[in-house]
DRENRO-988200 format. One record per residue: z, x, y of N, C-alpha, C in turn; residue in one letter. Coordinates in Angstrom, 3 decimals, decimal comma. Layout:
<lumvos>
{lumvo {Z X Y} {Z X Y} {Z X Y} A}
...
</lumvos>
This chain:
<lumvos>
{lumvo {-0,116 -3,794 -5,735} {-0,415 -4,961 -6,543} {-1,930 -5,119 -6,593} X}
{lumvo {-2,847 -4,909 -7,966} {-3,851 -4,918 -7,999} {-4,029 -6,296 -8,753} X}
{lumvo {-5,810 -6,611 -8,403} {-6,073 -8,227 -9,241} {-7,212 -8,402 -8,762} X}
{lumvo {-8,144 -9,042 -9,455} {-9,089 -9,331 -8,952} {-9,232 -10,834 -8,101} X}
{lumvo {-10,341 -11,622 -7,725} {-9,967 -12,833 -6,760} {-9,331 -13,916 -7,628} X}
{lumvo {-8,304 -14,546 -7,629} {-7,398 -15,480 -8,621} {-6,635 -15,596 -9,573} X}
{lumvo {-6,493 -13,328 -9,302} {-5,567 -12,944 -10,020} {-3,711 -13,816 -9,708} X}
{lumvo {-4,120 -14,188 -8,900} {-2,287 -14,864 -8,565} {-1,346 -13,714 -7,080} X}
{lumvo {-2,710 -12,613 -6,725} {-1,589 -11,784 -6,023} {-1,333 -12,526 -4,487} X}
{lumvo {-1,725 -13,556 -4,078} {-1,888 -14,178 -2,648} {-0,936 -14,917 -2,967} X}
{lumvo {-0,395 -15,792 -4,181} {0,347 -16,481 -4,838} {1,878 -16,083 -4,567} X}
{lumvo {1,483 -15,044 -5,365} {2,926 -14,105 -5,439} {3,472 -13,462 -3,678} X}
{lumvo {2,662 -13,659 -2,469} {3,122 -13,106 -1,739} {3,564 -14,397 -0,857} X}
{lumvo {3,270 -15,692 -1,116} {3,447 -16,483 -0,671} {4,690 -17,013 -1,030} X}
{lumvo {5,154 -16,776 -2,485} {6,272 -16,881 -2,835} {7,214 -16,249 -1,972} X}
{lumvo {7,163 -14,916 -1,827} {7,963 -13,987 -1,481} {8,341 -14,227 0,134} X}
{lumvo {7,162 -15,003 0,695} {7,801 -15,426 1,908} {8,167 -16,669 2,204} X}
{lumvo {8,489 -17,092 0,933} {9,572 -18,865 0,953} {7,849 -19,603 1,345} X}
{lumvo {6,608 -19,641 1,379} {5,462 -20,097 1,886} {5,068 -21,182 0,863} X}
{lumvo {5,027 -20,696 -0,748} {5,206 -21,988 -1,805} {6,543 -21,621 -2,195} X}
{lumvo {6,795 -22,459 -3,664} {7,676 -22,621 -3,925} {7,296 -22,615 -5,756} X}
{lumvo {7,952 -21,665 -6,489} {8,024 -21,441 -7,816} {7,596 -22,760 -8,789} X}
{lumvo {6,639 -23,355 -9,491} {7,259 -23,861 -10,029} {8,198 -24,636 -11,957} X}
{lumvo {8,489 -22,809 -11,809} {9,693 -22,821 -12,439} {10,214 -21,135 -12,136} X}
{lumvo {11,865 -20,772 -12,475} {11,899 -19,581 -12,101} {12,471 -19,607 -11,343} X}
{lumvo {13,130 -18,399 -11,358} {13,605 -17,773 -9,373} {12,943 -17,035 -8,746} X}
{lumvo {12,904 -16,566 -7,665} {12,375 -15,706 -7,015} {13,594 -15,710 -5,764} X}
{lumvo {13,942 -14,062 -5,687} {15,241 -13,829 -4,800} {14,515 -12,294 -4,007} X}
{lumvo {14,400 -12,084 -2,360} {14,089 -11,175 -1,457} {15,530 -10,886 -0,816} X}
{lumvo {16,119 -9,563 -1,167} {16,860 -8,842 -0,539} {18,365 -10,074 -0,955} X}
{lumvo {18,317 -10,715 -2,314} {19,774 -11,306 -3,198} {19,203 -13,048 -2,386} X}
{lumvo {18,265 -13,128 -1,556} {18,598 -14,534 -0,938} {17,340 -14,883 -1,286} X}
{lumvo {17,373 -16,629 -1,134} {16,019 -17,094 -1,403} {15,157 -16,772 -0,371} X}
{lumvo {13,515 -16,810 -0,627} {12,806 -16,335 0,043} {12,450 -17,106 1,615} X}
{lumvo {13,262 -18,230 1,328} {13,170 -19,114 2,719} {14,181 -18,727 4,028} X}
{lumvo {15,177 -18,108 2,876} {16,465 -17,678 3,973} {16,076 -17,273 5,006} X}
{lumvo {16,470 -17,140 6,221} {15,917 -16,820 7,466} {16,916 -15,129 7,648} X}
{lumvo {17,622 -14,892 7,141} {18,350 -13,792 7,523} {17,246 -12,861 6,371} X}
{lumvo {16,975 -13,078 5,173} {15,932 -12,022 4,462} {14,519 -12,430 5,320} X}
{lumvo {14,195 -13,691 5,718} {12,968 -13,397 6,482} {12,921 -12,115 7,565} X}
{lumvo {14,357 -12,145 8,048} {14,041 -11,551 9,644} {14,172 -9,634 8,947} X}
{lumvo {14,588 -9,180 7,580} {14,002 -8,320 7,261} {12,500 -7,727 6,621} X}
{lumvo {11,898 -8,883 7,007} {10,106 -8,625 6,328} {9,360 -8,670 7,673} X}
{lumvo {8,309 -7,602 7,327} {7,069 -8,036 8,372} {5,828 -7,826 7,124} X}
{lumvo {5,079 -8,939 8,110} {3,787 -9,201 6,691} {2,663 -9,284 7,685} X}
{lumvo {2,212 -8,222 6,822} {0,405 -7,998 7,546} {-0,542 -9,073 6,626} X}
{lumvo {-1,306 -10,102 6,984} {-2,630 -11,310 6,019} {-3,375 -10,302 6,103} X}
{lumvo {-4,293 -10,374 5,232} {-5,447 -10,051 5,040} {-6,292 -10,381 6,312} X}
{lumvo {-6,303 -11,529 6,984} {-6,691 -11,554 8,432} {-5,688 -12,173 9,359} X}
{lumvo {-5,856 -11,441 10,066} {-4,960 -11,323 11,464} {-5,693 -12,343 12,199} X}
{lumvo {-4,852 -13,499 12,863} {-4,836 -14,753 13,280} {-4,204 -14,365 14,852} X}
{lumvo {-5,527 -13,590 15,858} {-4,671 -13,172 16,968} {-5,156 -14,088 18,647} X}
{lumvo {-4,491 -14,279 19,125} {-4,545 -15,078 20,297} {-5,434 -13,905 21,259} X}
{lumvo {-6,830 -14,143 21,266} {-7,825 -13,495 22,245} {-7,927 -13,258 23,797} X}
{lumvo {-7,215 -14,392 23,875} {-6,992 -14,522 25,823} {-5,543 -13,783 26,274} X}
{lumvo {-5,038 -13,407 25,153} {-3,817 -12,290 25,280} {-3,935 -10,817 24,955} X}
{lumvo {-2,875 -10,142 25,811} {-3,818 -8,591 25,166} {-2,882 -7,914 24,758} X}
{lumvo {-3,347 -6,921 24,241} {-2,125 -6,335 23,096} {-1,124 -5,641 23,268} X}
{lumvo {-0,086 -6,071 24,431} {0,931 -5,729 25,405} {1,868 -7,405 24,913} X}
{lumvo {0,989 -8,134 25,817} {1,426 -9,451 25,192} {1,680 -10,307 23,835} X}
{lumvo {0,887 -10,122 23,099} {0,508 -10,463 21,759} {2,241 -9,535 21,233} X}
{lumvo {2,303 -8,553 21,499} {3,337 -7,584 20,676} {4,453 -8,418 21,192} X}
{lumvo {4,690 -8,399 22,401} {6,343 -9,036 22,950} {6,005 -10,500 23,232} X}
{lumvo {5,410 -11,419 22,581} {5,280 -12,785 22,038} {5,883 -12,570 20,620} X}
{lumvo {5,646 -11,673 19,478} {6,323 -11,496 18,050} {7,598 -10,944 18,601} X}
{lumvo {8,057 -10,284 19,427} {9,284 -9,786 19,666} {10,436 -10,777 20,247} X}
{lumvo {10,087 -11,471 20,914} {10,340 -12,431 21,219} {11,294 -14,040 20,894} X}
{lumvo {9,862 -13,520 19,240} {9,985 -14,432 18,043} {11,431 -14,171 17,653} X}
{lumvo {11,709 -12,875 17,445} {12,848 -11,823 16,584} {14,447 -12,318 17,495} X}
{lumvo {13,930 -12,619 18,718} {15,057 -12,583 19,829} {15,708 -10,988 20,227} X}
{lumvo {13,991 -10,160 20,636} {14,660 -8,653 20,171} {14,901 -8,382 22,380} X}
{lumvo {16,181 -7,888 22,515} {16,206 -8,253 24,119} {15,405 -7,154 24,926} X}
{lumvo {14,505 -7,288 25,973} {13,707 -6,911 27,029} {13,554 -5,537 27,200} X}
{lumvo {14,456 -4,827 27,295} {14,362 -3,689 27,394} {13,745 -2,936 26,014} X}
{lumvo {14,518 -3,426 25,084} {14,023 -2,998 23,553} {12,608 -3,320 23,359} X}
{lumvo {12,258 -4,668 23,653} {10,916 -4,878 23,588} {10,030 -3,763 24,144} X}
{lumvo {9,902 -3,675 25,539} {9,202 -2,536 25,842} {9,264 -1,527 25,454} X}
{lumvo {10,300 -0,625 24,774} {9,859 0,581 23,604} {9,442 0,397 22,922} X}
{lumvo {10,011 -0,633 22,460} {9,381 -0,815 21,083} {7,928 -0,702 20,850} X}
{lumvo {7,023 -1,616 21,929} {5,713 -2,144 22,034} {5,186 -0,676 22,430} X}
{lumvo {5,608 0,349 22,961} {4,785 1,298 23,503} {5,057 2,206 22,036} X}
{lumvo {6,104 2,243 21,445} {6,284 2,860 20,157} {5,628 2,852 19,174} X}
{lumvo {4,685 1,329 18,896} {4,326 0,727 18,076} {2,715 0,696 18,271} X}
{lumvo {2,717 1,192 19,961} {0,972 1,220 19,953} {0,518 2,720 19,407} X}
{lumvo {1,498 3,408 20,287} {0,795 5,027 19,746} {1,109 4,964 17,758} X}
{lumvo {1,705 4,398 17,713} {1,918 4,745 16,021} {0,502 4,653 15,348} X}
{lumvo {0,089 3,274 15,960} {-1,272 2,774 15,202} {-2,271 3,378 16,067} X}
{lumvo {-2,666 4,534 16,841} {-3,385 4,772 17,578} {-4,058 3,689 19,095} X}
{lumvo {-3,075 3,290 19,436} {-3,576 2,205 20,480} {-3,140 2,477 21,664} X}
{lumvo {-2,663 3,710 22,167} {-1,363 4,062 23,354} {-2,627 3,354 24,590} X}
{lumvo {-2,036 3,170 25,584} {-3,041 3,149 26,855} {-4,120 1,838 26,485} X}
{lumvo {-3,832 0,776 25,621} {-4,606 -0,440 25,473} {-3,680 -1,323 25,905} X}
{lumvo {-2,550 -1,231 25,996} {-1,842 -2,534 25,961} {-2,213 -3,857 26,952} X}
{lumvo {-2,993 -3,279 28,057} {-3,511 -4,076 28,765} {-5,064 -4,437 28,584} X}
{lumvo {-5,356 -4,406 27,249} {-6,723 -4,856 27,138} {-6,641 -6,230 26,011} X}
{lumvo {-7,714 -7,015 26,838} {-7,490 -8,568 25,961} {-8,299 -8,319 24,512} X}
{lumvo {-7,309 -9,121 23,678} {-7,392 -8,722 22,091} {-8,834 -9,103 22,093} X}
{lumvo {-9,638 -9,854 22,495} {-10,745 -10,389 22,287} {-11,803 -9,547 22,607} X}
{lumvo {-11,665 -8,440 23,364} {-12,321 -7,044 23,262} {-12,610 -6,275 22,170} X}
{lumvo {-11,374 -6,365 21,418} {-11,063 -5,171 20,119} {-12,035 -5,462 19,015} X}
{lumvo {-12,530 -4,534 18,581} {-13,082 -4,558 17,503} {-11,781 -4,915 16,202} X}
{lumvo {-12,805 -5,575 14,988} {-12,365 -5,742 13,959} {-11,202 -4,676 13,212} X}
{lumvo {-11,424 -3,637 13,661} {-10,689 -2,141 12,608} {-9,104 -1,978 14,089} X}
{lumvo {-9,363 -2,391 15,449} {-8,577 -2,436 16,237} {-7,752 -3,828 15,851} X}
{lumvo {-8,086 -4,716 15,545} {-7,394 -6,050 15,468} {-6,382 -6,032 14,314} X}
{lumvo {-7,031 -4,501 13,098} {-6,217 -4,797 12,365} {-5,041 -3,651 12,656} X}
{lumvo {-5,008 -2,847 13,649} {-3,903 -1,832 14,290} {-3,084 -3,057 14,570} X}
{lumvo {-3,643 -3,378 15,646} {-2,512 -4,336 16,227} {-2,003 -5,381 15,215} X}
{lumvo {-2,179 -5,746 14,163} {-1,746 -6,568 13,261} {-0,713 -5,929 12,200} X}
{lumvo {-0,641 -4,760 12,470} {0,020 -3,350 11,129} {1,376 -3,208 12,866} X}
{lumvo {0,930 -3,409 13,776} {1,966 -3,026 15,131} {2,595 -4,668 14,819} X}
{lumvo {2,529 -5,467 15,088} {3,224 -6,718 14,671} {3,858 -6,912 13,772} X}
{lumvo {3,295 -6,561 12,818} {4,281 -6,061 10,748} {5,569 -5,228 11,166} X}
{lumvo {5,148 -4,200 11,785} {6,594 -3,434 12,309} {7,334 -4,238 13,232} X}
{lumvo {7,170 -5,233 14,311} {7,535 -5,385 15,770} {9,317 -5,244 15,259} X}
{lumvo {9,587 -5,730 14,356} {11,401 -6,031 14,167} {11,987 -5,058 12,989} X}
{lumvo {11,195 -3,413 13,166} {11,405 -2,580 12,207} {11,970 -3,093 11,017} X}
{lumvo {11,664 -3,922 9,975} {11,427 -4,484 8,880} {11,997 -3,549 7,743} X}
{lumvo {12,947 -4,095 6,862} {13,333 -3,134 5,522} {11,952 -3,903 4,395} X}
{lumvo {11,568 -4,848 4,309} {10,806 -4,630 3,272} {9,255 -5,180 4,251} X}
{lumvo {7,933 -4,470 4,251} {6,997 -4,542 4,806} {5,745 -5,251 3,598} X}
{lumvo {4,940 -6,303 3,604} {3,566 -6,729 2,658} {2,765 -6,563 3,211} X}
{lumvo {2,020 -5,895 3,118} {0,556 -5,716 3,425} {-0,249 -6,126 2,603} X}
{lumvo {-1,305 -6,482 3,037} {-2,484 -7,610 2,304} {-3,679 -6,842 3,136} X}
{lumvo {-4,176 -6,215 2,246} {-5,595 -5,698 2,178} {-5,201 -4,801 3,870} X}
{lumvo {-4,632 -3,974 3,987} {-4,282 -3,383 5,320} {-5,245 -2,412 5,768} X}
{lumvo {-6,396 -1,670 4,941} {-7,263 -1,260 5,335} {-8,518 -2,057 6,064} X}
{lumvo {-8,601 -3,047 5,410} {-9,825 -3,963 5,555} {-10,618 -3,693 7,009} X}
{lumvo {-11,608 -3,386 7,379} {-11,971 -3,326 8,557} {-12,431 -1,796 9,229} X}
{lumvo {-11,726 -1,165 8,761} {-11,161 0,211 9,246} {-12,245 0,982 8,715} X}
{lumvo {-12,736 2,079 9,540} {-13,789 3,300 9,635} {-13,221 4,454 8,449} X}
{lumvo {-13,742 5,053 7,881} {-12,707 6,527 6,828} {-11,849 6,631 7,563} X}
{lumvo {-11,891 7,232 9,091} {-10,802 7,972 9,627} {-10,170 7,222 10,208} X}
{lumvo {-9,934 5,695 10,171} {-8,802 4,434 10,385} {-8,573 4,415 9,234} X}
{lumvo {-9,063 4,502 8,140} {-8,091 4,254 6,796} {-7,355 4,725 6,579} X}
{lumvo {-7,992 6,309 6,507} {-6,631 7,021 6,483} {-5,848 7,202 7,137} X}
{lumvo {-5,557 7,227 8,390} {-4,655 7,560 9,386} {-3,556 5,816 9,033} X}
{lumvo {-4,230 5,472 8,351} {-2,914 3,767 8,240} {-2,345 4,192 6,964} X}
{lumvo {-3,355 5,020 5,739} {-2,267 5,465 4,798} {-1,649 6,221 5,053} X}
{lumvo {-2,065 7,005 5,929} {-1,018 8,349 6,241} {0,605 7,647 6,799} X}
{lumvo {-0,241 6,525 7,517} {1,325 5,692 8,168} {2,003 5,002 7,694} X}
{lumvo {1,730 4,995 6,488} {2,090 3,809 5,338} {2,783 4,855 4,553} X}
{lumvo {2,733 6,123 3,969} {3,376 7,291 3,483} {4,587 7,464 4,358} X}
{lumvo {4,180 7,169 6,049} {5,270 7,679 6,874} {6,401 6,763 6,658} X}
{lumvo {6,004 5,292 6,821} {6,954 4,664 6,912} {8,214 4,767 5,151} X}
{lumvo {6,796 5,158 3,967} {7,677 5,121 2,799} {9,037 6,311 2,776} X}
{lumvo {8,664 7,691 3,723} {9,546 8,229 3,491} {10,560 7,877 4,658} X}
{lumvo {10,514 6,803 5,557} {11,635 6,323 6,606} {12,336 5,331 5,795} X}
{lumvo {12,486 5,577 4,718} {13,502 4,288 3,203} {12,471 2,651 3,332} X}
{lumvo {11,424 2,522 4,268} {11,106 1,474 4,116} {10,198 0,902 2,556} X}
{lumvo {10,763 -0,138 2,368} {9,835 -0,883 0,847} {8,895 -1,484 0,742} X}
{lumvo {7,512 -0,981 1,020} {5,926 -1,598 0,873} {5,548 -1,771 -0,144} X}
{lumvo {5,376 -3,340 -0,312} {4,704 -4,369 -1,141} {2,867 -4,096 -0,473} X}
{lumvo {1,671 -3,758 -1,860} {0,908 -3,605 -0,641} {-0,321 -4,238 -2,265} X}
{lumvo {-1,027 -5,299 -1,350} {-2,219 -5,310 -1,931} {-3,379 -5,329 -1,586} X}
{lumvo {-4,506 -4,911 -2,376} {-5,516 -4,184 -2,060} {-6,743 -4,373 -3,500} X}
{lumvo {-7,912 -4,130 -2,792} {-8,740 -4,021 -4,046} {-9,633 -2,887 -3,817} X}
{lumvo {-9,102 -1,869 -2,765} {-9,764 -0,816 -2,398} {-8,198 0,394 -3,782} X}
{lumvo {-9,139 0,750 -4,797} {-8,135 1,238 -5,776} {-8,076 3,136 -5,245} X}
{lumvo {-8,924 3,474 -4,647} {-8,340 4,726 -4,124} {-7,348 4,398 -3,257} X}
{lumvo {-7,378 3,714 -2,522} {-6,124 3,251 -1,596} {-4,724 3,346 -2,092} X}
{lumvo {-4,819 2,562 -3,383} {-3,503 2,390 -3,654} {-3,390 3,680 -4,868} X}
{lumvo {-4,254 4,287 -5,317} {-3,828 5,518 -6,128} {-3,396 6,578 -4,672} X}
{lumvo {-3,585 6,934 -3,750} {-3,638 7,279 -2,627} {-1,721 7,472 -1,912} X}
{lumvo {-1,293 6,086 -1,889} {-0,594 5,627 -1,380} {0,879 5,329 -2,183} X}
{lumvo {0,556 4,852 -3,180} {1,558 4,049 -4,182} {2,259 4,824 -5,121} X}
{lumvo {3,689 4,547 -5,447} {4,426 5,064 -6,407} {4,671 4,150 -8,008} X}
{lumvo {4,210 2,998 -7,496} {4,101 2,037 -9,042} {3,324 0,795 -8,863} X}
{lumvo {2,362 0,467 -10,104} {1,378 -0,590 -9,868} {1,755 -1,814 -10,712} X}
{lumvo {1,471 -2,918 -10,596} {1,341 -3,774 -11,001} {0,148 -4,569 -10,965} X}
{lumvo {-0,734 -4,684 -12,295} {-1,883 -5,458 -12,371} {-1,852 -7,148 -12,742} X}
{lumvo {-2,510 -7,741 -11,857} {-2,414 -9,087 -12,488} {-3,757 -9,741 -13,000} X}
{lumvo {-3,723 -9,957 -13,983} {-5,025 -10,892 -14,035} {-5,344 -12,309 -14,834} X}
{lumvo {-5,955 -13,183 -13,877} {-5,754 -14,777 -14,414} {-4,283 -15,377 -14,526} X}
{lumvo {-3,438 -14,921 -13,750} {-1,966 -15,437 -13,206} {-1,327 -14,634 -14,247} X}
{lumvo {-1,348 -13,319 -14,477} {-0,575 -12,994 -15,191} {-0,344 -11,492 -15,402} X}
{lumvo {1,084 -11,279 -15,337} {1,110 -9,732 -15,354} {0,440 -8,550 -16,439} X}
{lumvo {-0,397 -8,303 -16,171} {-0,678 -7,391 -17,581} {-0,553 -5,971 -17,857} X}
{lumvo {0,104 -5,281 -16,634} {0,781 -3,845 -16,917} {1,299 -3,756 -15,616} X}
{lumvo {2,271 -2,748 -15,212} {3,329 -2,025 -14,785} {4,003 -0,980 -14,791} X}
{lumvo {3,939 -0,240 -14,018} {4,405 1,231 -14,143} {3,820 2,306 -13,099} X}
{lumvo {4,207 3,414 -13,061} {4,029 4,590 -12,034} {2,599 4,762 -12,622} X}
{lumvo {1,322 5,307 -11,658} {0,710 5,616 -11,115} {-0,126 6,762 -12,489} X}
{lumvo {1,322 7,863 -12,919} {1,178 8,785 -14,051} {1,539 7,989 -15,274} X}
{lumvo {1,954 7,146 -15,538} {2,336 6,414 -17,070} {1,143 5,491 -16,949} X}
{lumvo {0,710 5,037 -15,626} {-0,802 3,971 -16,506} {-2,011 5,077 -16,164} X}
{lumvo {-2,000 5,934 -15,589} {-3,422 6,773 -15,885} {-3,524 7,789 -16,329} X}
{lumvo {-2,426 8,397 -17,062} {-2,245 9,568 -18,058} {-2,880 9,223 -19,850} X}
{lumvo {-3,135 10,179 -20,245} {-3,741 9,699 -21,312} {-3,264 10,879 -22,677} X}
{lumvo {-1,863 9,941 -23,528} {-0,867 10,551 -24,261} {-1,987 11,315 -25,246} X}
{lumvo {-3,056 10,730 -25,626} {-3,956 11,023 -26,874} {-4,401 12,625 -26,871} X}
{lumvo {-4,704 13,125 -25,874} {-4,959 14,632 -25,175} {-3,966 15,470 -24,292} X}
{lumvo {-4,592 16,815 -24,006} {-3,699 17,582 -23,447} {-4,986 18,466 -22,476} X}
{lumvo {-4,768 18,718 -21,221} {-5,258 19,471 -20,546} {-4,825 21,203 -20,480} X}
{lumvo {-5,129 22,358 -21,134} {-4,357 23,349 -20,779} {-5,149 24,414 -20,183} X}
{lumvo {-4,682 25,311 -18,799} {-5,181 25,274 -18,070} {-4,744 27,374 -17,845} X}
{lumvo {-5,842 28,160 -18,078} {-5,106 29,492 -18,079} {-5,724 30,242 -17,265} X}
{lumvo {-5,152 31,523 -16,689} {-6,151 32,966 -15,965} {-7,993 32,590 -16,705} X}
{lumvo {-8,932 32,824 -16,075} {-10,336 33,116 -16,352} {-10,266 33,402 -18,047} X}
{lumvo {-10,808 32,528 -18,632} {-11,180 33,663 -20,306} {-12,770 33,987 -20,305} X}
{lumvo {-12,649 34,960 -21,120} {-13,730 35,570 -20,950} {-14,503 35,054 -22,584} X}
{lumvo {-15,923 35,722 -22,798} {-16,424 34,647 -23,948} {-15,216 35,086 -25,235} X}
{lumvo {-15,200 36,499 -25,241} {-14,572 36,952 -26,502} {-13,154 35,525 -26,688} X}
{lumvo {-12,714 35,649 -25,596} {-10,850 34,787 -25,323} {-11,619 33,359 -26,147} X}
{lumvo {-12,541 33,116 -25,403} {-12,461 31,879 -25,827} {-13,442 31,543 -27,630} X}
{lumvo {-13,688 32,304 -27,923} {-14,027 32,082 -29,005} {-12,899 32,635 -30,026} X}
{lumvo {-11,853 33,192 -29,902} {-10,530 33,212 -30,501} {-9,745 32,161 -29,993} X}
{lumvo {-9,744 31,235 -29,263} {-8,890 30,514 -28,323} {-7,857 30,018 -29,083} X}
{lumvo {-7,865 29,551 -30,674} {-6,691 29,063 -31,239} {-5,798 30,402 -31,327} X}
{lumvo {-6,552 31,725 -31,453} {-5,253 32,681 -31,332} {-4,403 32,650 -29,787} X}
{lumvo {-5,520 33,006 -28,762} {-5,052 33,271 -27,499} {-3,558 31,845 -27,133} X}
{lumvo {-3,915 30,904 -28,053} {-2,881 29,816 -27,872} {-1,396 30,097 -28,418} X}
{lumvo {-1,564 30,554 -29,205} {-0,638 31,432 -30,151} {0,426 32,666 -29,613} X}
{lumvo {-1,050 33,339 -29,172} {0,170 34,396 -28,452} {-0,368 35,044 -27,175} X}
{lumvo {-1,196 33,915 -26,740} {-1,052 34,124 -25,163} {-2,254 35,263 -24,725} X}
{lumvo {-2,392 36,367 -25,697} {-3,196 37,313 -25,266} {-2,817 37,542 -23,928} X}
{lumvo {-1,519 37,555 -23,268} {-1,186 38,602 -22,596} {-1,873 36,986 -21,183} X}
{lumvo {-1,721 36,176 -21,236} {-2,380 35,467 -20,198} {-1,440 34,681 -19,607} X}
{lumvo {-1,231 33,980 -18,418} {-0,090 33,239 -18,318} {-0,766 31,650 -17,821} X}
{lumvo {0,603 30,644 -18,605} {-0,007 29,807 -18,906} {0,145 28,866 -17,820} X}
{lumvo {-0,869 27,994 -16,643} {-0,272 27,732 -15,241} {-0,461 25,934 -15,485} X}
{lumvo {-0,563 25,210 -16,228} {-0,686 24,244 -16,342} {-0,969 23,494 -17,811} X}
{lumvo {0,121 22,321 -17,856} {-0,537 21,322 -19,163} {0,229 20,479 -18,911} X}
{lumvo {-1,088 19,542 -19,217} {-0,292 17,703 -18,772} {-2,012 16,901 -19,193} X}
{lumvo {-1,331 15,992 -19,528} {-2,426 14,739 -20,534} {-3,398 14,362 -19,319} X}
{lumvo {-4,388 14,441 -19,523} {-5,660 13,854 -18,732} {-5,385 12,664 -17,830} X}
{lumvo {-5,807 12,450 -16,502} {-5,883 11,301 -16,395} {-7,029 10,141 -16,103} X}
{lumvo {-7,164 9,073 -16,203} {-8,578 8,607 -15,894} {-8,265 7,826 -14,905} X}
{lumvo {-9,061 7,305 -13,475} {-9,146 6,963 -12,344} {-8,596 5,441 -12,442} X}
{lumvo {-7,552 5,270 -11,078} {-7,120 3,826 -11,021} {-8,146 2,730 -11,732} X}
{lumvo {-9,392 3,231 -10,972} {-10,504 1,824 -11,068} {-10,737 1,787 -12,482} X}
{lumvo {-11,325 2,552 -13,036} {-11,320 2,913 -14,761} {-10,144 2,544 -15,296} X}
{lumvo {-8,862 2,549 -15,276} {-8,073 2,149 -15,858} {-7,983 0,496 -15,443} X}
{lumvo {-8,181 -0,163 -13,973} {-8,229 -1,408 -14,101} {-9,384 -2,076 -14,841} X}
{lumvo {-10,649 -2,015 -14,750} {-11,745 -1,870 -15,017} {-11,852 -2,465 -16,358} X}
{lumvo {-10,766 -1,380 -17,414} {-10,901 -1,880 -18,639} {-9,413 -2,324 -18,894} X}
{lumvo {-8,881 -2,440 -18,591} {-7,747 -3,628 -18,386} {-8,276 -5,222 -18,131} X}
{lumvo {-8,859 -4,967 -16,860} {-9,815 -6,605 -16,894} {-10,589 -7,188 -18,395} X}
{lumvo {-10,935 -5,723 -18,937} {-12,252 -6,187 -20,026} {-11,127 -6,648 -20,658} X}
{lumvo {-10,122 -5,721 -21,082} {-9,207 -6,010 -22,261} {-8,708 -7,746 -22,093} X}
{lumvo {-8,453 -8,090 -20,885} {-7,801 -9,211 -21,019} {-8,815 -10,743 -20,617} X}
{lumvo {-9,894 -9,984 -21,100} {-11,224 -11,559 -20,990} {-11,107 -11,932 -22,522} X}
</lumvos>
């Protein structure tokens, strides 16, 4: 979910966790309203900032949310040791959150999103904080979890991220949806064709409408419509809709 600041996407996630309330419309998470407590207890939601208790450390902090779940004792403790190495944190659990750096606060905040292995997961700006090689290692985990059937809702204004990560976008801007679709239908570009052959040499290519024709003996390893970059395609989407 891309938007710029007041695009409506903080809106829309607040909905989704029964937090406001529509007003007009439905809005239904997993057939129930978003307040239901049985579709709550299938979401975990990462904020944009993580609101973490400092004088607790990230052993505690994890089985305080587990807790929350009513997930029983024994489970807790796998879970929490499961959930540190995932996000790179194994061997911290006994360090007080108020130590951690910013790009650590947001591990442990992506380990809390999971604590009650969650069918549908929101993330809100889930990189934020994070060094190159923390970014990626959270998309890489964010890929992992997509191919474990889980359903990530994820917004972001870092647009390699979500070209990166994502199988379909939705842009909003000034409270309002203004495109939708996979990743290849909004950054493909029907107007052109890319075609792509063995080395030509000058002669090939100054015949090239023949060599198209009949190949000149070349084989043909690629064609598909151009595409232009997430940000470029939001970019002028924004212009389009001022």
């Amino acid at each position: 979910m891309l938007g710029s600041n007041g695009a409506g996407k903080s809106t829309t996630i607040k909905l989704l966790l029964g937090l406001l309330f529509p007003t007009s419309g439905d809005i239904e998470v997993f057939g129930k309203p978003p307040g239901n407590v049985s579709a709550k207890n299938r979401i975990g939601y990462l904020p944009e900032e993580s609101y973490l208790y400092g004088f607790l450390d990230a052993g505690e902090i994890l089985d305080y949310y587990a807790r929350l779940f009513n997930i029983p004792r024994d489970t807790r403790s796998r879970r929490i040791a499961e959930l540190l190495e995932m996000v790179g944190l194994q061997g911290m659990e006994h360090r007080p959150l108020a130590e951690f750096s910013k790009g650590m606060q947001r591990r442990i905040g992506i380990a809390q999103a999971l604590i009650n292995n969650p069918d549908l997961l929101i993330f809100d700006e889930p990189t934020t904080g994070l060094d190159p090689i923390g970014a990626r290692e959270v998309k890489e985990l964010i890929l992992r979890l997509k191919e474990e059937g889980k359903s990530i809702l994820l917004s972001s204004h870092r647009l390699a991220d979500v070209e990166d990560v994502c199988d379909r976008v939705t842009v909003l801007y000034g409270g309002k949806k203004r495109a939708e679709g996979s990743i290849d239908e909004l950054l493909s570009s029907p107007q052109s064709t890319i075609l792509e052959t063995d080395r030509l040499d000058e002669e090939t290519i100054a015949s090239i409408e023949k060599v198209l024709k009949d190949s000149g003996g070349l084989s043909l390893r690629k064609a598909e419509s151009p595409r232009q970059s997430l940000e470029e395609f939001f970019l002028d989407l924004v212009e389009e809709a001022r």
